[in-house]
Structures are given as C-alpha cells and as structure tokens.
LUMKE-444098 format. One record per residue: residue number from 0; x, y, z of N, C-alpha, C in turn; chain; residue in three letters. Coordinates in steps of 0.05 Angstrom, whole numbers. Each point is the difference from the previous one (the first is absolute). Layout:
N
[ropa NUM [X Y Z] [X Y Z] [X Y Z] 'A' 'ala']
...
//
This chain:
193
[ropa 0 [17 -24 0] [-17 24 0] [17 25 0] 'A' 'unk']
[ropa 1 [15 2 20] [24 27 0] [19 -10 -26] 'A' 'unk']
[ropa 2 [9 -18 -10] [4 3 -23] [-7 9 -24] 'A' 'unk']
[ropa 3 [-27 -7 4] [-12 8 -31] [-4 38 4] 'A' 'unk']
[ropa 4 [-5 6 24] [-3 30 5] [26 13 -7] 'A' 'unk']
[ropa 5 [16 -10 3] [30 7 3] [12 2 -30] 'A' 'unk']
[ropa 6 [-7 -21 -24] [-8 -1 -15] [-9 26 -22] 'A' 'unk']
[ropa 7 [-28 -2 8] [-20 17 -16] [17 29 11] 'A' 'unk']
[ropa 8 [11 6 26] [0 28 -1] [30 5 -18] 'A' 'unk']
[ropa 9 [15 -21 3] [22 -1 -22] [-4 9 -19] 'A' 'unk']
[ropa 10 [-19 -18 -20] [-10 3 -29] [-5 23 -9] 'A' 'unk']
[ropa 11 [-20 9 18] [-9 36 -1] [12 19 -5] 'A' 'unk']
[ropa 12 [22 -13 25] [27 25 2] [10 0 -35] 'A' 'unk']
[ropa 13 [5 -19 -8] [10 -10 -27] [-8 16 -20] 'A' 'unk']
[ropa 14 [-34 -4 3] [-16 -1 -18] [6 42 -12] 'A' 'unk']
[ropa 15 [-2 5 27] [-1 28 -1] [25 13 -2] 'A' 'unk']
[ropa 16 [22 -12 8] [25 13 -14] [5 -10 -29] 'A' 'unk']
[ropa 17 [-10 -15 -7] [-2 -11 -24] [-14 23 -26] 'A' 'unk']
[ropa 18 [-24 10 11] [-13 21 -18] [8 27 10] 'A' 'unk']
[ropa 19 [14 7 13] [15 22 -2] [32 0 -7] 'A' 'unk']
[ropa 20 [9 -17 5] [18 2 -19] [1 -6 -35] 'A' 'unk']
[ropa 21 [-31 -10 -13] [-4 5 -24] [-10 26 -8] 'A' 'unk']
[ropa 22 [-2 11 18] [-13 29 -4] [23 14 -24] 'A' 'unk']
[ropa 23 [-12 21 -19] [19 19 -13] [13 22 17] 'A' 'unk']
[ropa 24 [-26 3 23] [6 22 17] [27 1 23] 'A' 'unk']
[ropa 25 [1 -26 0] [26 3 25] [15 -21 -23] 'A' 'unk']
[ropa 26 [8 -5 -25] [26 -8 -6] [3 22 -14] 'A' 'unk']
[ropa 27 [-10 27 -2] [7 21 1] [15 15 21] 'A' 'unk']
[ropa 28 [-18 2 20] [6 7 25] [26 -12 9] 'A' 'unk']
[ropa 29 [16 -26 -6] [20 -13 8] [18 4 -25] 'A' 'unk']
[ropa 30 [-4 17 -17] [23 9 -30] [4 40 16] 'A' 'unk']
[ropa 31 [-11 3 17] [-1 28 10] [22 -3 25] 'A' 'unk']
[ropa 32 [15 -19 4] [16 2 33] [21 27 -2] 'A' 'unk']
[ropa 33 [7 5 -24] [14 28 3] [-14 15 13] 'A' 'unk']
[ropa 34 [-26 12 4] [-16 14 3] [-5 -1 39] 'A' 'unk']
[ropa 35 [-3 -28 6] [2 -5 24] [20 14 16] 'A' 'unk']
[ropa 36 [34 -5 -12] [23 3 6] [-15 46 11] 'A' 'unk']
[ropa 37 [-7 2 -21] [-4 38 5] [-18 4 22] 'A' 'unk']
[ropa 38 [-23 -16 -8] [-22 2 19] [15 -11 34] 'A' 'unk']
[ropa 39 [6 -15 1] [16 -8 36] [21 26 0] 'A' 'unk']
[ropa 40 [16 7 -13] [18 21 4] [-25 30 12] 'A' 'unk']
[ropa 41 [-4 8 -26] [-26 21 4] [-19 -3 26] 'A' 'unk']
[ropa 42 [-7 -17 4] [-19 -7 28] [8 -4 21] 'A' 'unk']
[ropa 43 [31 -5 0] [18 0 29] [-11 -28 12] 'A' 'unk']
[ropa 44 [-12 -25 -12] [-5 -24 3] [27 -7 28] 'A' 'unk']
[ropa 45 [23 6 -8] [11 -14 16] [8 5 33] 'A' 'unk']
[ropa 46 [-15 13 -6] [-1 11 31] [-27 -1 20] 'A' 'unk']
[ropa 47 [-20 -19 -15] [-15 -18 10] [2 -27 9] 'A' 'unk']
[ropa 48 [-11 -3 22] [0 -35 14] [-7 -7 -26] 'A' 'unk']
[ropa 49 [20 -24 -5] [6 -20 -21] [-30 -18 4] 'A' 'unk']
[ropa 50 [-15 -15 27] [-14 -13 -6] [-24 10 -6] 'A' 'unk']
[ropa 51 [-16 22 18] [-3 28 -25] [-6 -7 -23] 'A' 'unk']
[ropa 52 [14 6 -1] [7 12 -33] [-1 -25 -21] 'A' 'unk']
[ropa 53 [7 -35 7] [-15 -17 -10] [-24 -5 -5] 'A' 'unk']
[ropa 54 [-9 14 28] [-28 -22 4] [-20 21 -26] 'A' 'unk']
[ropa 55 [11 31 1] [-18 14 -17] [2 -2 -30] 'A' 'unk']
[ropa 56 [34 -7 -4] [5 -2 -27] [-21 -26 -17] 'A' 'unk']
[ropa 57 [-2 -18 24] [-17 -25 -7] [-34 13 -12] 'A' 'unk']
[ropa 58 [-16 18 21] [-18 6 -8] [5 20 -24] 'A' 'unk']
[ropa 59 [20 11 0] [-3 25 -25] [2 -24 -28] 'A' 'unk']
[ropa 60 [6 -24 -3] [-8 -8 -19] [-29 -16 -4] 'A' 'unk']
[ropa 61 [-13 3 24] [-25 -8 -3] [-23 18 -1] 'A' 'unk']
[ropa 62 [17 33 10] [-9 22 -12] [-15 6 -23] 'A' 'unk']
[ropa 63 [37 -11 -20] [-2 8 -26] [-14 -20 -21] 'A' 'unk']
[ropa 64 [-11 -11 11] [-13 -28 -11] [-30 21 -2] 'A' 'unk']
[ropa 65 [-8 10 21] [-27 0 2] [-1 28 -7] 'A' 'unk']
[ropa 66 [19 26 -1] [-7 16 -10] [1 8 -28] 'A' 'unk']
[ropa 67 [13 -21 -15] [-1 -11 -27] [-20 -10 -8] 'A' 'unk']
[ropa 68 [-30 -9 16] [-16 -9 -5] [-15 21 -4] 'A' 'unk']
[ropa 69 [4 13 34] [-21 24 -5] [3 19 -17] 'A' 'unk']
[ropa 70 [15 2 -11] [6 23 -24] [-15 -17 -26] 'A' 'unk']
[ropa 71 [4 -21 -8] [-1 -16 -18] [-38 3 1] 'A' 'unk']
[ropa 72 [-11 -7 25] [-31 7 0] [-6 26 -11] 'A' 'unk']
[ropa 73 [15 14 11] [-5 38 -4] [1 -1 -35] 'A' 'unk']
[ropa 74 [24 -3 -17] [-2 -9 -27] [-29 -12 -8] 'A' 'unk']
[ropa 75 [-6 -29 11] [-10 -6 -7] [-36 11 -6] 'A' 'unk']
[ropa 76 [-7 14 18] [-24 21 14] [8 23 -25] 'A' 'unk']
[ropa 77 [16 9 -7] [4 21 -10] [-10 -4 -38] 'A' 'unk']
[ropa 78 [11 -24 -2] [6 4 -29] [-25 -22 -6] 'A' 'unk']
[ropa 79 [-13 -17 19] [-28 -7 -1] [-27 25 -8] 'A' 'unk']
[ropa 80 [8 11 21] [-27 25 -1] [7 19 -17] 'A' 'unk']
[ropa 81 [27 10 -6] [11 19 -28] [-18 -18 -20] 'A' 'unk']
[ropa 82 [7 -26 -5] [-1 -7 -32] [-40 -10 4] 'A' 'unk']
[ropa 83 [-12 -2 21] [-30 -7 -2] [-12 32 15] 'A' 'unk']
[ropa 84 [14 26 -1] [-23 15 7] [8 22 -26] 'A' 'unk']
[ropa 85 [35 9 13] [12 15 -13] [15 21 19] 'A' 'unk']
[ropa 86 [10 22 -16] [17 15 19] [-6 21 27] 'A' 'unk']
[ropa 87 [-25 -2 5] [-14 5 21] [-6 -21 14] 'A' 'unk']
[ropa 88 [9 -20 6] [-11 -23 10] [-1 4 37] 'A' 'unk']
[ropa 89 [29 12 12] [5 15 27] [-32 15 10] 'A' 'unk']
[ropa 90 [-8 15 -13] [-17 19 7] [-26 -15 -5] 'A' 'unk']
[ropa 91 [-5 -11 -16] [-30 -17 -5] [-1 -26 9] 'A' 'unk']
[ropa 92 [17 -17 2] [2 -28 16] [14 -11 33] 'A' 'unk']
[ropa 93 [4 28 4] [13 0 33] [-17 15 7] 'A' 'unk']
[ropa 94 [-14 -6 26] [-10 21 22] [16 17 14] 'A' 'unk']
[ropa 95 [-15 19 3] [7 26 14] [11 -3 14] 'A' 'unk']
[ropa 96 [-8 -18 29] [19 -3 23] [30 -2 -2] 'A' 'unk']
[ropa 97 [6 -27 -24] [22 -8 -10] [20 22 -13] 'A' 'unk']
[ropa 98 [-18 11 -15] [17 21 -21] [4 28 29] 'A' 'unk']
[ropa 99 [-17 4 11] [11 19 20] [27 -11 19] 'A' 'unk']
[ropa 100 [-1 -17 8] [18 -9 10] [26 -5 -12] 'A' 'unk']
[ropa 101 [6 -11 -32] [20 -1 -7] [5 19 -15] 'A' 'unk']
[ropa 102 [-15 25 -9] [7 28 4] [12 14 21] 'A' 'unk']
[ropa 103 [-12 4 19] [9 5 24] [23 -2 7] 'A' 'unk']
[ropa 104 [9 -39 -4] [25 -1 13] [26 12 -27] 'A' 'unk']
[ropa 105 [-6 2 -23] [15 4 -19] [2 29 2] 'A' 'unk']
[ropa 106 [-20 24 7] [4 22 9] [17 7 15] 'A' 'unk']
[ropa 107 [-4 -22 22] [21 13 21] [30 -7 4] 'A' 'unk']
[ropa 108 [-1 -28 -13] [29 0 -10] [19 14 -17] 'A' 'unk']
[ropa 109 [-27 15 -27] [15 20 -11] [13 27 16] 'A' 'unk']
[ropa 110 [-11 0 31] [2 25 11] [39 1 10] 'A' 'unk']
[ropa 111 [8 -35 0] [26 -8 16] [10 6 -37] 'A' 'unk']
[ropa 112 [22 15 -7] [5 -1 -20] [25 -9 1] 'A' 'unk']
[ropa 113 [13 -5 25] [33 -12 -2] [-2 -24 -11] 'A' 'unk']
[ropa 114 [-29 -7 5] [0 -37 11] [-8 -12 -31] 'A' 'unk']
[ropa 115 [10 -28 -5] [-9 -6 -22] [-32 -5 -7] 'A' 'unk']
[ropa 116 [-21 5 -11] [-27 -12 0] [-3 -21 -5] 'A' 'unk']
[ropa 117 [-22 -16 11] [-12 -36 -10] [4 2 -23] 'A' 'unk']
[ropa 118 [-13 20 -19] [-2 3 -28] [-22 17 -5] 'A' 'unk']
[ropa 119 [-13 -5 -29] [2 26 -14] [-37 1 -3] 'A' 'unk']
[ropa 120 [-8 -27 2] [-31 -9 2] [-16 -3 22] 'A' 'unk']
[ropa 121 [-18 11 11] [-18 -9 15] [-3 -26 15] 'A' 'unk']
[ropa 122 [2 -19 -21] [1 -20 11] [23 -9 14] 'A' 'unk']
[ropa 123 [24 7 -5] [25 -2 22] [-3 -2 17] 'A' 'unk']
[ropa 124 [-27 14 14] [3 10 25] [-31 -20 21] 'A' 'unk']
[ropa 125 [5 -17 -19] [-30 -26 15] [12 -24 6] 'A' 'unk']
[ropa 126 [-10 -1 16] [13 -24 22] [-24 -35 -19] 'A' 'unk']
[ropa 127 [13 -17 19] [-16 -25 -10] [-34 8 4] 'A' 'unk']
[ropa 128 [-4 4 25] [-31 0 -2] [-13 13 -21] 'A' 'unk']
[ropa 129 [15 26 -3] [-16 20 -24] [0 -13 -22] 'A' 'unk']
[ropa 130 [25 -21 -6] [-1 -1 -33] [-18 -27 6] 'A' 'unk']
[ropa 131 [-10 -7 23] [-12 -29 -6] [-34 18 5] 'A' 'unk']
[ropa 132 [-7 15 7] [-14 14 -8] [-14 16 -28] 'A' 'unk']
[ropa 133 [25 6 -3] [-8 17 -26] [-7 -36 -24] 'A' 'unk']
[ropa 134 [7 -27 4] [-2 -15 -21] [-24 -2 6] 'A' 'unk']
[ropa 135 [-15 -5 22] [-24 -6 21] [-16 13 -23] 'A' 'unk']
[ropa 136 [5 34 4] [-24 20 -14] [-3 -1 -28] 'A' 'unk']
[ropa 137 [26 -8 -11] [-11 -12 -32] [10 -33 -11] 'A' 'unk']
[ropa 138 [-9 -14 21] [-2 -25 0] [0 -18 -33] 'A' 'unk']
[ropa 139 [-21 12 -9] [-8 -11 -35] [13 12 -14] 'A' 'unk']
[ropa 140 [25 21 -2] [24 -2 -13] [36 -27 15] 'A' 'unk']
[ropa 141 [-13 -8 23] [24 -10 8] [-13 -29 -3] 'A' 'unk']
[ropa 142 [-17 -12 -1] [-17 -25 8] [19 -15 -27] 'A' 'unk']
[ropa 143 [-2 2 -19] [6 -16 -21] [38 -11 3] 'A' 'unk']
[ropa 144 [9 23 16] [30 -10 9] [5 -19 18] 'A' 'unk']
[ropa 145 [-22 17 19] [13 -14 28] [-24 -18 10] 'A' 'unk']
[ropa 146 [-21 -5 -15] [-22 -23 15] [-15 5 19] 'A' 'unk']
[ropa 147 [8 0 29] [-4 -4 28] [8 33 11] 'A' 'unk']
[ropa 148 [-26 8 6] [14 27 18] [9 -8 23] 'A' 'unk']
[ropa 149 [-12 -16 15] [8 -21 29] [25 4 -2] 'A' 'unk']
[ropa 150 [14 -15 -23] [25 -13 -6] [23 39 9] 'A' 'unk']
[ropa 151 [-2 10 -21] [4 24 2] [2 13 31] 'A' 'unk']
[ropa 152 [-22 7 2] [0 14 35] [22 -19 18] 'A' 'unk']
[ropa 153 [-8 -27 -4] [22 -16 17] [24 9 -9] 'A' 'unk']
[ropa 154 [13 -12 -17] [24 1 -10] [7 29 10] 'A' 'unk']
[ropa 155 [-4 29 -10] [12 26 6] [-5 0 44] 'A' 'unk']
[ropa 156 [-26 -11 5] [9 1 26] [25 -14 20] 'A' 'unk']
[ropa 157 [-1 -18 -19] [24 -18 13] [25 17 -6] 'A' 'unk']
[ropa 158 [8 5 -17] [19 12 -3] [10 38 11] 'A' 'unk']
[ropa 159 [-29 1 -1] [10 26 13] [5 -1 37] 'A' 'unk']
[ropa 160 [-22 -17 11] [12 -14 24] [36 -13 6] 'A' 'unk']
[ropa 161 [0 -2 -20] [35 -15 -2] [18 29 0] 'A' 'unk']
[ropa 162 [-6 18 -23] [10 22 -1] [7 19 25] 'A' 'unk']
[ropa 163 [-34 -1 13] [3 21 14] [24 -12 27] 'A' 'unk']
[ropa 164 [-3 -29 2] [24 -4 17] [25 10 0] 'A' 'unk']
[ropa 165 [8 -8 -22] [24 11 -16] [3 27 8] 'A' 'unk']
[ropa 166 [-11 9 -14] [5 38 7] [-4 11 22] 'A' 'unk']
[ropa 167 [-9 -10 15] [0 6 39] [26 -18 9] 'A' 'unk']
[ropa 168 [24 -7 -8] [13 -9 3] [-3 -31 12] 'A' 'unk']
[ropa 169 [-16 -20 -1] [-10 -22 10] [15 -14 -20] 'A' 'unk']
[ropa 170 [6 -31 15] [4 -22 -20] [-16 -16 -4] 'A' 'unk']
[ropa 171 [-6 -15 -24] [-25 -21 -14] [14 -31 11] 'A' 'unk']
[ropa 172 [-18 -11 6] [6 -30 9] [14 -6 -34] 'A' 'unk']
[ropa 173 [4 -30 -1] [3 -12 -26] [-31 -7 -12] 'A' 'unk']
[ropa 174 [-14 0 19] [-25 -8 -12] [-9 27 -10] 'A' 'unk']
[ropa 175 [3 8 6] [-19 37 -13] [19 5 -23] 'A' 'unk']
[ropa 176 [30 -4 0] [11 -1 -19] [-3 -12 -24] 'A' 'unk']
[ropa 177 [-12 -31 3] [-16 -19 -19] [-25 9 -10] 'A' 'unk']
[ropa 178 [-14 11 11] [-18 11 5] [-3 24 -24] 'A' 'unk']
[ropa 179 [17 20 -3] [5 13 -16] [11 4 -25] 'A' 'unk']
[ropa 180 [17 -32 -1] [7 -16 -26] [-23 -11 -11] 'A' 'unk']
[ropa 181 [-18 -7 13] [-15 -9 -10] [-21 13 -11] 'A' 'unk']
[ropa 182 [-6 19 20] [-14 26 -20] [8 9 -31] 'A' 'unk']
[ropa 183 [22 5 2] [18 9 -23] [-6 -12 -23] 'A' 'unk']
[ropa 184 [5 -22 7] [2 -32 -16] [-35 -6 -19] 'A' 'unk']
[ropa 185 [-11 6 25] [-36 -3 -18] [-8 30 -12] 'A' 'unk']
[ropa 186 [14 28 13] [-11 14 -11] [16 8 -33] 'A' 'unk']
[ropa 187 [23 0 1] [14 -11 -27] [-11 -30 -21] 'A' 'unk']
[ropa 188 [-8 -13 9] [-10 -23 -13] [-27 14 -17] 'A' 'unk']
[ropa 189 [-19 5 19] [-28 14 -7] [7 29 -21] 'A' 'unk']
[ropa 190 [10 19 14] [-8 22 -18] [31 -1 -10] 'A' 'unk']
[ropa 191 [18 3 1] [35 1 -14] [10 23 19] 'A' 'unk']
[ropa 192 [19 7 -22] [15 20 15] [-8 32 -21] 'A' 'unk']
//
C-alpha cells in the first residue's frame, strides 16, 4: 500500500517535470542563463539566505508557468471578442464594473511614471476572476472553444489560488504544483496556445 502511494507520487513528480521541461517556454528560459548571471548581480541575490532564496527560486518557476497562462487567456479573450464583435469589443462586451476597475487601475499606474506599466490595454490590468467573468458574459462567443464553462471557472480558479500563494510569498505543496501542470496541460490541450 505505501508502496504503490510512494509510487504514484513519484510518477507525478515525473509526469510534471516531464511537461515542463517540454515546454518552449522554459527551454527558452534555460538558453537565457546569461541573463540570470545580470539579473543575481543587479538584485544583489547574493546577499540573501541561500535557503531563501531556493525555496523561492523553485516557486518563481511555477510562477512563470502560470503567468504564461494567464497572459495566454488575456490573448486568448482578446482576439476571440476582436474577431466575433470587433474593435469595440472592451466597451460593448465587458461590464462596467470590470472596465471601471481596470481603468482605474491603469489610470493610476499611469500617475507612477518612473515605474514600468502592466501594459498598454485595459485588459492588462484583470486579474483571473474578471477574465473568467468577462468569458461568463459572452459565453456563446467562447462555448464553441472551450465547451464547459464549469470547466473554465475551475481551471482559472485553481490557478489563481496557486498564484495568489506565490505572490504573497507562500510555497505550493508538490501536489498544488501537479495541480497546476495539470491545469496547463488540459487548458492547452482544449483551446491551444
């Protein structure tokens, strides 16, 4: 019995270093170590507790796994409702609440002008719920991609749960880690990249 558990959580482990290291995104990310070399210099890395500084380097690649996703949704929301409404799609297919809000925050970041901006669109500035919202409100442009709105709401909640660990400085078990490969894994399968 503790064998076969011992086992299966092996496999997993496998399974999921297995599809990220087929990723384009990190055998990119691993052709960039010059880049690392500037970034630890520039960030004064070394003058942080070493274990530290592992345990986070571990989540910053499970970071970049999922904020590669979420951007990849944001694309995907974008160039869905551009090509089935048109170039008003922001203002006629997002509610007010939403669009005030990611106005708002894009306002006031324009006010920090040292600082770099999210970017240059509205939507930069929407978190998972909004963009799993905004598919919610025009559902019968996304239905033919993605099937299951169920499916949808889950998937972005799971992962923004994982996220928000991450970025409050928390670490993800291996299971939440699997967890998030596996999101990746079906939501790439279903709609692409």
């Amino acid at each position: 019995m503790m064998k076969d558990k011992l086992y299966a959580f092996a496999f997993r482990g496998l399974l999921t270093e297995e599809a990220l290291d087929n990723t384009n995104a990190l055998k990119k990310l691993n052709a960039n170590s010059a880049l690392d070399e500037n970034l630890i210099k520039r960030l004064s890395l070394d003058l942080l507790d070493e274990d530290l500084l592992a345990r986070a380097s571990r989540m910053a690649t499970v970071y970049t796994s999922i904020a590669t996703l979420e951007n990849t949704v944001r694309q995907f929301v974008s160039s869905r409702l551009l090509e089935e409404i048109g170039e008003d799609w922001w203002n006629s297919s997002v509610s007010v609440k939403i669009r005030n809000k990611a106005e708002s925050r894009q306002e006031e970041e324009s006010k920090i002008r040292w600082h770099t901006p999210r970017g240059d669109k509205p939507l930069n500035y929407t978190d998972f719920s909004e963009l799993t919202s905004i598919i919610t409100q025009n559902w019968e442009k996304f239905e033919p991609h993605l099937n299951s709105l169920e499916w949808v709401k889950q998937i972005l909640k799971t992962l923004e749960r994982s996220r928000n660990v991450i970025m409050h400085s928390g670490e993800l078990a291996n299971e939440d880690i699997e967890r998030v490969g596996s999101c990746i894994r079906d939501w790439v399968r279903q709609v692409g990249t």
